[in-house]
DSSP file (Angstrom, degrees, kcal/mol; ACC not computed):
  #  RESIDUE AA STRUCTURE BP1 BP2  ACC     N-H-->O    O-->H-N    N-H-->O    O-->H-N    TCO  KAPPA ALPHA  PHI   PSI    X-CA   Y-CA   Z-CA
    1    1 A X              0   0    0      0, 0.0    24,-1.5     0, 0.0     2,-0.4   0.000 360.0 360.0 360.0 119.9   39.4  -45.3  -54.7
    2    2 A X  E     +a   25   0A   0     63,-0.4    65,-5.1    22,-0.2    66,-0.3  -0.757 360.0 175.5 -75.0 132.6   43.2  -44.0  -54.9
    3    3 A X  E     -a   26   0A   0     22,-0.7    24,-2.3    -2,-0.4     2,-0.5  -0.992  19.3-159.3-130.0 147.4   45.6  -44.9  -52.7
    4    4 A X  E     -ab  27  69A   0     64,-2.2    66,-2.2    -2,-0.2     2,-0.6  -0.905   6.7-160.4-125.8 147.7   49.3  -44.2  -52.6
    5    5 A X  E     -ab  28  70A   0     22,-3.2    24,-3.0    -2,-0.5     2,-0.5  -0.987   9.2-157.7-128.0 124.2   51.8  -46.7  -50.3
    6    6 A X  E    S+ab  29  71A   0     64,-1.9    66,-1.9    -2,-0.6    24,-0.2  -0.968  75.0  38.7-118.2 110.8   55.0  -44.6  -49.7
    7    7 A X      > -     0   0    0     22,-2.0     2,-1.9    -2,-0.5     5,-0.7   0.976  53.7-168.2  66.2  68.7   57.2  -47.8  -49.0
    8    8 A X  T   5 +     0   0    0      4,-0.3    30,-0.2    21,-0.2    65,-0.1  -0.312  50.2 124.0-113.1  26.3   57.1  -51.2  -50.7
    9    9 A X  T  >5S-     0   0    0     -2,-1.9     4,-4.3    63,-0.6     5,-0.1  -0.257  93.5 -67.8 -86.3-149.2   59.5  -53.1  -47.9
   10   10 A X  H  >5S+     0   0    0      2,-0.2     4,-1.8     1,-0.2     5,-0.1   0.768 141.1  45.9 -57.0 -42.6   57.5  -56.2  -46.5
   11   11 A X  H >>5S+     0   0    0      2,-0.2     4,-3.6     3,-0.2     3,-1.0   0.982 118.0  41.3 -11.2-107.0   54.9  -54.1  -44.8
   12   12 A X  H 3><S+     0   0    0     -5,-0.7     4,-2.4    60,-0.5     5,-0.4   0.828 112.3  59.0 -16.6 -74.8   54.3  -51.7  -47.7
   13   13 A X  H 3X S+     0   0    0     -4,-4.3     4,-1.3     1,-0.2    -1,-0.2   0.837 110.1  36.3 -43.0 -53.1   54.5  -54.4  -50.2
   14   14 A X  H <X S+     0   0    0     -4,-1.8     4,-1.3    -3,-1.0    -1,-0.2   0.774 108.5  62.7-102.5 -15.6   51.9  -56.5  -49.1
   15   15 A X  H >X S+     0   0    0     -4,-3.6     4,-2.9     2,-0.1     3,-1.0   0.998 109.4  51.9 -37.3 -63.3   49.3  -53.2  -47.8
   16   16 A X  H 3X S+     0   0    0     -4,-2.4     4,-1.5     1,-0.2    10,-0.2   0.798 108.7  48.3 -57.8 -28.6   49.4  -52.3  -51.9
   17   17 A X  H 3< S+     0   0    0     -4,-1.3     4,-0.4    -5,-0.4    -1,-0.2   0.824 118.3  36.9 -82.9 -22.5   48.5  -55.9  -53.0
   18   18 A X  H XX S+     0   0    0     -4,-1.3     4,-4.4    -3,-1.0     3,-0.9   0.956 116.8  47.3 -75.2 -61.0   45.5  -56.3  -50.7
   19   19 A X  H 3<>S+     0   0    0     -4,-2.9     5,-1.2     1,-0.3     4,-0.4   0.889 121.6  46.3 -53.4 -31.9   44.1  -52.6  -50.9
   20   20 A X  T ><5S+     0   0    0     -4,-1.5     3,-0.6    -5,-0.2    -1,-0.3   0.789 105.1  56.4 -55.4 -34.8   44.9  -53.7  -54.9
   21   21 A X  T <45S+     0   0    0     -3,-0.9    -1,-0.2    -4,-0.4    -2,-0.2   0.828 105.5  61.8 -81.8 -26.0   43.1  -57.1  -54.4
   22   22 A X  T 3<5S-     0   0    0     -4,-4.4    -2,-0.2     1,-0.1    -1,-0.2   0.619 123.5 -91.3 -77.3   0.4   39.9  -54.8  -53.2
   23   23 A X  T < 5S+     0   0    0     -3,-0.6    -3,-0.2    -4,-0.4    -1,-0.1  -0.166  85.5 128.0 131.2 -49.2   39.2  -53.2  -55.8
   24   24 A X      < -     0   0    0     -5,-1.2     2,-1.5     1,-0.1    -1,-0.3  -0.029  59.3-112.7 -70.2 147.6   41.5  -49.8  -55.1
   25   25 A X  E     -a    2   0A   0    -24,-1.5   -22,-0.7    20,-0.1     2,-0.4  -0.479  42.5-162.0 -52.1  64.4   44.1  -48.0  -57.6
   26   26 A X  E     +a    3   0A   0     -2,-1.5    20,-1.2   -10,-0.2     2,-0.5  -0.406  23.9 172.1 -51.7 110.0   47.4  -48.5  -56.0
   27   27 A X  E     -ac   4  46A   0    -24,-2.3   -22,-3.2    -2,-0.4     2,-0.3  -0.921  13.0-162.7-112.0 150.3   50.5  -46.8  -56.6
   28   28 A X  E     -ac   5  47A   0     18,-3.0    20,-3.4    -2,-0.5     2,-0.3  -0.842   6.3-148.4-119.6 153.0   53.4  -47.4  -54.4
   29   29 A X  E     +ac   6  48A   0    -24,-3.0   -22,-2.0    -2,-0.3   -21,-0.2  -0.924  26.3 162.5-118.2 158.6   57.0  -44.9  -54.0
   30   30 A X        -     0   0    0     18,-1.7    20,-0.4    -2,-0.3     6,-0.1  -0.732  39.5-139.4-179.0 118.4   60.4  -46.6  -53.2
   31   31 A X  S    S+     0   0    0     18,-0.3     2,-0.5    -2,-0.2    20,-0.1   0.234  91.8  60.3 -70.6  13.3   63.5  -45.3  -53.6
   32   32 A X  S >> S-     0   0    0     18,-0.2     3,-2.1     1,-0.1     4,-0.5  -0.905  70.6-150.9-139.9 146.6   64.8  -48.3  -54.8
   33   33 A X  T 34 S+     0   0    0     -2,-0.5     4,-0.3     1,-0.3     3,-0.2   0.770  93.5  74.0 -73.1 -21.6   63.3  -49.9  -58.0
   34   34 A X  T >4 S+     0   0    0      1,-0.2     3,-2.4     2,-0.2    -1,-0.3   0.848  81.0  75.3 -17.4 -62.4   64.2  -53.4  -56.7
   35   35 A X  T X> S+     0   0    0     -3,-2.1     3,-3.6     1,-0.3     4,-1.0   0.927  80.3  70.1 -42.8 -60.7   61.1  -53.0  -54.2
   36   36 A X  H >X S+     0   0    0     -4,-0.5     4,-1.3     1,-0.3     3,-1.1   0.765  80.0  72.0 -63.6  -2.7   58.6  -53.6  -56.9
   37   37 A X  H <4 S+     0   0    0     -3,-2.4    -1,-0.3    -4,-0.3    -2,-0.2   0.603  88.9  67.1 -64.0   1.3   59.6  -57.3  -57.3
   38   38 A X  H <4 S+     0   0    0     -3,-3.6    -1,-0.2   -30,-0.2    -2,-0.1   0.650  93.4  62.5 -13.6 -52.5   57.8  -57.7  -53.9
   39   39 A X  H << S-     0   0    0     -3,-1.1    -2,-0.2    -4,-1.0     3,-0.2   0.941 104.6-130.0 -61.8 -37.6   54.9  -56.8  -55.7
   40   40 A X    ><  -     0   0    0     -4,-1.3     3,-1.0     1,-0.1    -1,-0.1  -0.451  23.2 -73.1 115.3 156.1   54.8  -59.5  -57.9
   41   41 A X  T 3  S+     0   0    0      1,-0.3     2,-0.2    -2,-0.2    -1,-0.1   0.940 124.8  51.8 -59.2 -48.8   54.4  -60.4  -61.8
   42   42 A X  T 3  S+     0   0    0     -3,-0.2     2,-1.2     1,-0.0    -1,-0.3   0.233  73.4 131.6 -81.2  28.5   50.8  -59.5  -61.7
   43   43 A X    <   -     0   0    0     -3,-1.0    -3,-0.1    -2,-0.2    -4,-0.1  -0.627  31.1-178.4 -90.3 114.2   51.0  -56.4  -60.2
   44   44 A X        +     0   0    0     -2,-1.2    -1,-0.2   -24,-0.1    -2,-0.0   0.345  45.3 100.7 -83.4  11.0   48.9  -53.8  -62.1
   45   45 A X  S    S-     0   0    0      1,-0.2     2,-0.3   -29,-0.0   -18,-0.2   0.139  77.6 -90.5 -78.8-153.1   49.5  -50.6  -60.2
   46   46 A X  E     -c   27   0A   0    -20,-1.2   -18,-3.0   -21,-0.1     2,-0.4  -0.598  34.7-169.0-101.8 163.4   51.5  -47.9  -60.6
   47   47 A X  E     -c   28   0A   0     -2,-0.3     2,-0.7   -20,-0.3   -18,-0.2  -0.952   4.0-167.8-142.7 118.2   55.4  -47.7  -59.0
   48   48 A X  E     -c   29   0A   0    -20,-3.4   -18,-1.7    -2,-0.4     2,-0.1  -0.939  17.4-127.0-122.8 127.8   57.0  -44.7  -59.0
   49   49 A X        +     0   0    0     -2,-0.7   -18,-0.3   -20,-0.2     2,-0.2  -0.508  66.5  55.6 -52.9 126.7   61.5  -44.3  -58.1
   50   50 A X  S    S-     0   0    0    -20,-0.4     2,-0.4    -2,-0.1   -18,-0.2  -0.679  88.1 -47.6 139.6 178.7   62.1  -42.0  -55.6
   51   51 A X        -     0   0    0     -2,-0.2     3,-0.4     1,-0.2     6,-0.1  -0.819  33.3-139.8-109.3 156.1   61.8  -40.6  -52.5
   52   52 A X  S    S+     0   0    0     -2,-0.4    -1,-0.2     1,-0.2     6,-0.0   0.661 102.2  64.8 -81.3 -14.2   58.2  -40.1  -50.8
   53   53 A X  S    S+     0   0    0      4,-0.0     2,-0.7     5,-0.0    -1,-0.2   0.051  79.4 101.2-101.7  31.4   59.3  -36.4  -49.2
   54   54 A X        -     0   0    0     -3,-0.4     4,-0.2     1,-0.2     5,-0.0  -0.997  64.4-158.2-115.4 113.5   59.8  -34.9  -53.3
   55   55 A X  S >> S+     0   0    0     -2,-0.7     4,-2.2     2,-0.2     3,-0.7   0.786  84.3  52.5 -57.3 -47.7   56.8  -33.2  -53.4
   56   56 A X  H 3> S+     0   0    0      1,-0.3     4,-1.3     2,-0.2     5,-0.3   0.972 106.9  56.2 -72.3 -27.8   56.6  -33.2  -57.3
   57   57 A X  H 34 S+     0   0    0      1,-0.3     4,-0.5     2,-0.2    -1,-0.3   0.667 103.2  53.5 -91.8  -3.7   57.2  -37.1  -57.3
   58   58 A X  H <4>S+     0   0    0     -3,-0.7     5,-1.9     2,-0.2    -1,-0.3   0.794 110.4  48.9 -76.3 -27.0   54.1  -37.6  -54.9
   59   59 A X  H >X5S+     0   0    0     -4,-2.2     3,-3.1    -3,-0.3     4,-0.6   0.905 108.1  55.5 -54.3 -81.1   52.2  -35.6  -57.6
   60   60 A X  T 3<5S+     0   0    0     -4,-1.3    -1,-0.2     1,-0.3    -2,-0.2   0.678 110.9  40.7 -26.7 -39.4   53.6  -37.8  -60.1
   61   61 A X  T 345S-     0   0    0     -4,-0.5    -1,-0.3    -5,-0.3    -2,-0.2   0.434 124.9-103.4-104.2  19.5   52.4  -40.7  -58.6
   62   62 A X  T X>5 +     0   0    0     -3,-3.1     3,-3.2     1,-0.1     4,-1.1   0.475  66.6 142.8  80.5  10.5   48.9  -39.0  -57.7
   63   63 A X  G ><< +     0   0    0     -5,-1.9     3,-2.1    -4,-0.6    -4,-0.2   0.848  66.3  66.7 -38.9 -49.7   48.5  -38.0  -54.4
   64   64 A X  G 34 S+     0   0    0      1,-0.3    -1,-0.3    -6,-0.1    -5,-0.1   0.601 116.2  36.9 -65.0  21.9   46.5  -34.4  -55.1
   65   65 A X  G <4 S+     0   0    0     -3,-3.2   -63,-0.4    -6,-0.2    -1,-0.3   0.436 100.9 115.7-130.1  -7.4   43.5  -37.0  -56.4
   66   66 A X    <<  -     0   0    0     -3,-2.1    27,-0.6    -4,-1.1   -63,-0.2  -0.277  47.4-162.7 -57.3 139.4   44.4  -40.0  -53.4
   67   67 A X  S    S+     0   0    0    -65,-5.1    27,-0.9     1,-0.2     2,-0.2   0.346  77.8  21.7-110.1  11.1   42.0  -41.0  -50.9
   68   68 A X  E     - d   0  94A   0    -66,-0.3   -64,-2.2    25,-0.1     2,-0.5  -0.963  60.7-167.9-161.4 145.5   44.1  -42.6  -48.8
   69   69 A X  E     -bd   4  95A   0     25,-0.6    27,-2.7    -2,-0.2     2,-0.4  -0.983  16.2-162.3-130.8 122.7   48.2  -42.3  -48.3
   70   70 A X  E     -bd   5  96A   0    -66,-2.2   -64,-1.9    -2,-0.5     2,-0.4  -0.954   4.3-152.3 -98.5 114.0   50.1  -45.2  -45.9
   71   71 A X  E     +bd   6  97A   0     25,-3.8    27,-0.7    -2,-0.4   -64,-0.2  -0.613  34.7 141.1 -60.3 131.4   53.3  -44.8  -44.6
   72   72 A X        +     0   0    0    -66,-1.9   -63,-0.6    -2,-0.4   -60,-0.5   0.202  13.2 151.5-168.4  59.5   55.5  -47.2  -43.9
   73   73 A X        -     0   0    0      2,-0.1     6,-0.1    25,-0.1     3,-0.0  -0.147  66.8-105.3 -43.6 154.0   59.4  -46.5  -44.7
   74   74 A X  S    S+     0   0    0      1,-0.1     2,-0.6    -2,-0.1    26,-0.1   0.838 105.6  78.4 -87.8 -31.8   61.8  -48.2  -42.4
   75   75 A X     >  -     0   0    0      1,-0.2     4,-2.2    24,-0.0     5,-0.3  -0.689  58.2-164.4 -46.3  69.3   62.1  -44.3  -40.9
   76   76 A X  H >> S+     0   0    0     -2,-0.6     3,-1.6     2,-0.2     4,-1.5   0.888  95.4  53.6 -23.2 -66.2   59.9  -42.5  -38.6
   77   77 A X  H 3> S+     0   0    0      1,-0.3     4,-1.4     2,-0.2     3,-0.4   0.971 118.5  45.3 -62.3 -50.5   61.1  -39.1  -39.1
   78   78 A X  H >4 S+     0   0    0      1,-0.2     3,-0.5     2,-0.2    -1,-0.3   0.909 113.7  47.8 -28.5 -62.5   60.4  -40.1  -42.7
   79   79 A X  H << S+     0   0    0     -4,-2.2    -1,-0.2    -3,-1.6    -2,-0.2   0.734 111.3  45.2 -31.2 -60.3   57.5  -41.4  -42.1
   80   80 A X  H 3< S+     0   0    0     -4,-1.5     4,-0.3    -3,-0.4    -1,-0.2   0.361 115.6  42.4 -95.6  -2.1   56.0  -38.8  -40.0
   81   81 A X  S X< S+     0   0    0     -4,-1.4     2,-6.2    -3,-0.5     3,-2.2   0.426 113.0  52.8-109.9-110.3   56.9  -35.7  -42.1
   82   82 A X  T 3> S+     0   0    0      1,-0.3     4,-0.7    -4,-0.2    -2,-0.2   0.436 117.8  39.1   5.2 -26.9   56.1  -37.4  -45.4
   83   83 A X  H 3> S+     0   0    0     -2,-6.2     4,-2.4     2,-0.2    -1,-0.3   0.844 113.1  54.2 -93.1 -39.3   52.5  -38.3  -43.6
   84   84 A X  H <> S+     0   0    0     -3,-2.2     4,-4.3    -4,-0.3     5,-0.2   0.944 114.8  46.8 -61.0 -47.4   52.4  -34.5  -41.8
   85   85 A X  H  >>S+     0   0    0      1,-0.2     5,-1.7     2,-0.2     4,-1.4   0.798 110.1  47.1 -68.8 -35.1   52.8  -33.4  -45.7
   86   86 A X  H  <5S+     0   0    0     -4,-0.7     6,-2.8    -5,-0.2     5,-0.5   0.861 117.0  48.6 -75.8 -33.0   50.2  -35.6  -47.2
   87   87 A X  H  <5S+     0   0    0     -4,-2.4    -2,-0.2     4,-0.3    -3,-0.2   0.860 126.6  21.0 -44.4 -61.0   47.7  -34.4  -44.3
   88   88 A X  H  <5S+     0   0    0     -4,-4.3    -3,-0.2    -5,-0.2    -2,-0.1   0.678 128.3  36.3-125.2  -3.4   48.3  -31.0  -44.6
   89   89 A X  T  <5S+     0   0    0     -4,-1.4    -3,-0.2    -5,-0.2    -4,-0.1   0.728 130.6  29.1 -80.5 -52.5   49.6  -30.1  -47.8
   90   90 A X  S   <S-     0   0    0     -5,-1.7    -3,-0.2     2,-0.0     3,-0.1   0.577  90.3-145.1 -49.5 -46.7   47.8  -32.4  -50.0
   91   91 A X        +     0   0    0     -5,-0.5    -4,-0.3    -6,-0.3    -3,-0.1   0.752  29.6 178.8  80.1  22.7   44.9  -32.5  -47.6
   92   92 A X        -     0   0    0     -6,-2.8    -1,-0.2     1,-0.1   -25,-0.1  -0.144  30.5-129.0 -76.3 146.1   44.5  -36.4  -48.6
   93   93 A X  S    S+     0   0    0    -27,-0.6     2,-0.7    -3,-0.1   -25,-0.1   0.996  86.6  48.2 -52.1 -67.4   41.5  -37.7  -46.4
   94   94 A X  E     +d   68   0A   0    -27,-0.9   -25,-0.6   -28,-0.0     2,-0.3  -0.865  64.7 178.8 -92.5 133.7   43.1  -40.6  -45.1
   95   95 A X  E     +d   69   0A   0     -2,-0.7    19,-0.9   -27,-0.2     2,-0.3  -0.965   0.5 177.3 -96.2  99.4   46.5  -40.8  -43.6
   96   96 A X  E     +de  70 114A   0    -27,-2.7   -25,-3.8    -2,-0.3     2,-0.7  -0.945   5.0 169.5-112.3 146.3   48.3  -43.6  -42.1
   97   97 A X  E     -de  71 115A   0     17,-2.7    19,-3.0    -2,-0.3     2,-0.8  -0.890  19.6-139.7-147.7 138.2   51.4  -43.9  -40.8
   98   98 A X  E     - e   0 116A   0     -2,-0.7     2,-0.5   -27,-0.7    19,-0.2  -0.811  15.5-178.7-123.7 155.5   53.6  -46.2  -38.9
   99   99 A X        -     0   0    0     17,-5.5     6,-0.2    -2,-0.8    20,-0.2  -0.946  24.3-152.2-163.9 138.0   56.0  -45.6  -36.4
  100  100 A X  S    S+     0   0    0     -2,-0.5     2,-0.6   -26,-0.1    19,-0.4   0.714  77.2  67.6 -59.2 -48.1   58.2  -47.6  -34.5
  101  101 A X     >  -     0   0    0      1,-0.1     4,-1.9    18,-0.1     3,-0.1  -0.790  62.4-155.0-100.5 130.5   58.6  -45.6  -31.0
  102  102 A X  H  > S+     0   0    0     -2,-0.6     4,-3.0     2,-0.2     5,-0.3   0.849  89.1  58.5 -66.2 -45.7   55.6  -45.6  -29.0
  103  103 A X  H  > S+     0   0    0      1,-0.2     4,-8.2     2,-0.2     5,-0.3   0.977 115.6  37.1 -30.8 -50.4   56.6  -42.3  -27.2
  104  104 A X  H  > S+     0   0    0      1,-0.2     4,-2.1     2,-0.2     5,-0.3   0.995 110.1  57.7 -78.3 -40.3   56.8  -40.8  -30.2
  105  105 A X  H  X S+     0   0    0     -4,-1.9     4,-2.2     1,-0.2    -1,-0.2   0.861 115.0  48.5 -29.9 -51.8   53.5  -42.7  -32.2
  106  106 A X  H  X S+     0   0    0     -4,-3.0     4,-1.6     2,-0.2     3,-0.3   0.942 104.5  51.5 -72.5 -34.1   51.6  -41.2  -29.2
  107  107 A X  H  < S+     0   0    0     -4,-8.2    -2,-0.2    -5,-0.3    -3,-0.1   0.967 119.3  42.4 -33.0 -74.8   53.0  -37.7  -29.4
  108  108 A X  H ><>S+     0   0    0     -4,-2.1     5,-1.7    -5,-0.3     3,-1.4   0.710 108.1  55.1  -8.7 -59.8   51.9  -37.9  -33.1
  109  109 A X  H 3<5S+     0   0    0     -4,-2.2     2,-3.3     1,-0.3     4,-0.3   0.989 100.3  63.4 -57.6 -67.9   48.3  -39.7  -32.6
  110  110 A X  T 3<5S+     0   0    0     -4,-1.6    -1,-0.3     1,-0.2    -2,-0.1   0.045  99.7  53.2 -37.9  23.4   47.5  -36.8  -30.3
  111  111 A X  T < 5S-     0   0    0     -2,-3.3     2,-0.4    -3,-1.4    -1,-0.2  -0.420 130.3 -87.5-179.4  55.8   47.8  -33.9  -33.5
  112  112 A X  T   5S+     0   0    0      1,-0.1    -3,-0.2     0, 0.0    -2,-0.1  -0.190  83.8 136.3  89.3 -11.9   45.5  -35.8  -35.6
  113  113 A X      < -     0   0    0     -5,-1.7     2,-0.7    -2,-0.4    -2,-0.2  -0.510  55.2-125.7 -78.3 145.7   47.7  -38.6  -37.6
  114  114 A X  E     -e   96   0A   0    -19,-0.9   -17,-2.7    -2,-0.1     2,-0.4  -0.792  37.3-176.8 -65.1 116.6   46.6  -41.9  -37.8
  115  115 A X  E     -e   97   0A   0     -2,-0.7     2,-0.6   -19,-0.2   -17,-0.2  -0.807  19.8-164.3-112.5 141.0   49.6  -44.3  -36.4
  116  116 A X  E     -e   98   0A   0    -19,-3.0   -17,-5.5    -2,-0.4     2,-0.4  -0.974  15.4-160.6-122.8 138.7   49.7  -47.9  -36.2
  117  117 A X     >  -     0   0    0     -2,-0.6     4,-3.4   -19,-0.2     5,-0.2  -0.881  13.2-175.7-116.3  92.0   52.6  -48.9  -33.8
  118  118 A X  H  > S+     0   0    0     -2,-0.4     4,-0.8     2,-0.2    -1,-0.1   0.870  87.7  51.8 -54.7 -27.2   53.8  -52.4  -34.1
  119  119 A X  H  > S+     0   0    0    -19,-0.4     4,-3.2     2,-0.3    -1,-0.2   0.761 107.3  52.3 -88.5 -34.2   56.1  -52.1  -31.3
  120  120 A X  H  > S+     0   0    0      1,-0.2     4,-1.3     2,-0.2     5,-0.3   0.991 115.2  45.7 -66.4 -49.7   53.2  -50.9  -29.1
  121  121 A X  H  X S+     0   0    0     -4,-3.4     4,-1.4     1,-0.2    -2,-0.3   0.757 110.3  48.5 -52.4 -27.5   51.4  -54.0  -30.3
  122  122 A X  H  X S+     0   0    0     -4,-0.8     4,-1.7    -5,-0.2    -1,-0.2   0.994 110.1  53.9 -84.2 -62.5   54.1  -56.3  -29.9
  123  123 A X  H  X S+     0   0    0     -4,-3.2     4,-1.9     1,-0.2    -2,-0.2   0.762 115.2  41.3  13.6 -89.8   54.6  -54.8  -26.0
  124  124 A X  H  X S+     0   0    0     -4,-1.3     4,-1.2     2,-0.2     5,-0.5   0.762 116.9  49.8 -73.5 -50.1   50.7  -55.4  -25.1
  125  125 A X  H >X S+     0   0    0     -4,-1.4     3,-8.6    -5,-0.3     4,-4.7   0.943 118.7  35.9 -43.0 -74.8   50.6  -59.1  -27.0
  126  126 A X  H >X S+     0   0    0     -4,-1.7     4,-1.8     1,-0.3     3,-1.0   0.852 118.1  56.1 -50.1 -68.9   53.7  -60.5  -25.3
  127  127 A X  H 3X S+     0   0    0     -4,-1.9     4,-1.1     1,-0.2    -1,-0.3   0.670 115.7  35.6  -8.0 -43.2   52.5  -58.5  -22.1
  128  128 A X  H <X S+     0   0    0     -3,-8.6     4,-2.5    -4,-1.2     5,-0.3   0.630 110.1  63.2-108.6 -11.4   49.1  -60.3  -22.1
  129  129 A X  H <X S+     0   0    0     -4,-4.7     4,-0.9    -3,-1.0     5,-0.2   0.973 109.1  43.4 -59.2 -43.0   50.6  -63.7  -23.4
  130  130 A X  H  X S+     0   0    0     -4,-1.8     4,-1.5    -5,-0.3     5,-0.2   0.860 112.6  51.9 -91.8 -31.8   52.5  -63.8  -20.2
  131  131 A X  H  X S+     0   0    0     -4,-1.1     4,-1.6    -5,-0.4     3,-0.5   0.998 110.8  48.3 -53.4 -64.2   49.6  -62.7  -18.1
  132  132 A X  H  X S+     0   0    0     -4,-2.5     4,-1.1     1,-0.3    -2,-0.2   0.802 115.5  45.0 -51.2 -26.2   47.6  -65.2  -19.5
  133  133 A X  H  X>S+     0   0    0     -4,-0.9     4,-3.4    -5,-0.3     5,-0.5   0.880 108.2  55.4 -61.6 -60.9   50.2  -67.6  -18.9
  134  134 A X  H  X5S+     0   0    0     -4,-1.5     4,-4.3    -3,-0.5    -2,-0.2   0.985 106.1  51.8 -41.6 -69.0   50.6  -66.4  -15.8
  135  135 A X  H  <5S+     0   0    0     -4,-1.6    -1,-0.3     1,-0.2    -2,-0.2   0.877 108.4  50.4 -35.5 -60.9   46.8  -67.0  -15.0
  136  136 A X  H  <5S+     0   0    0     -4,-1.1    -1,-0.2    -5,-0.2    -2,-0.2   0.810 103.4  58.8 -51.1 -57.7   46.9  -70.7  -16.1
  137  137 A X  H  <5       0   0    0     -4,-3.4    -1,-0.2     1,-0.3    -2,-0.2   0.999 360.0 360.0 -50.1 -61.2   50.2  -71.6  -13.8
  138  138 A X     <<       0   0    0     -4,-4.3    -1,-0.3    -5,-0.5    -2,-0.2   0.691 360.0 360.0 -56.3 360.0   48.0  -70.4  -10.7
């Protein structure tokens, strides 16, 4: 299984080492070449310079044969055209993408991307932490 991780900050970095520790081909893009010491000395994927919305440098790092693309750029709008493009230009089966405002993650979800929302997740923890809290006091 190919997979391509379009953003190598902490996030990014450590998605490419797991799906890498399971077995999959990982290559990760980052426009800055810095990123891959994140990865680590042992890292045997591929790394490609650059920005994930250059269509020829997603070839280059293998998208038309990937079975899975993750976003996760410090950007939505990055994020979410770069995902729109692997989806529906590329056609890659799997798509993931994250994005920061929940408004906009749900617009998204609803026209087919897969989104993980931290923000939403962090909301609904802390939310049920203090309900549970809440619960306990009484």
């Amino acid at each position: 299984m190919k997979a391509i991780v379009i953003g190598s900050g902490r996030v990014g970095s450590n998605v490419a080492l797991q799906l890498q520790g399971s077995g999959w081909d990982v290559t990760v893009v980052d426009e800055n070449e810095d990123a891959l010491a994140r990865l680590g000395e042992s890292w045997t994927g591929g790394f490609v310079v650059g920005h994930g919305m250059d269509l020829q440098l997603l070839r280059e790092a293998g998208i038309e044969e990937a079975d899975a693309v993750v976003v996760t750029t410090d950007g939505d709008n990055t994020n979410l055209v770069i995902a729109q493009g692997a989806q529906k230009h590329f056609e890659v089966p799997t798509v993931v993408v994250r994005v920061l405002d929940p408004a906009r993650a749900q617009f998204y979800a609803t026209r087919g991307l897969r989104i993980v929302c931290p923000t939403s997740a962090a909301i609904e923890t802390l939310v049920g932490a203090v309900r549970e809290a809440e619960g306990v006091a009484n």
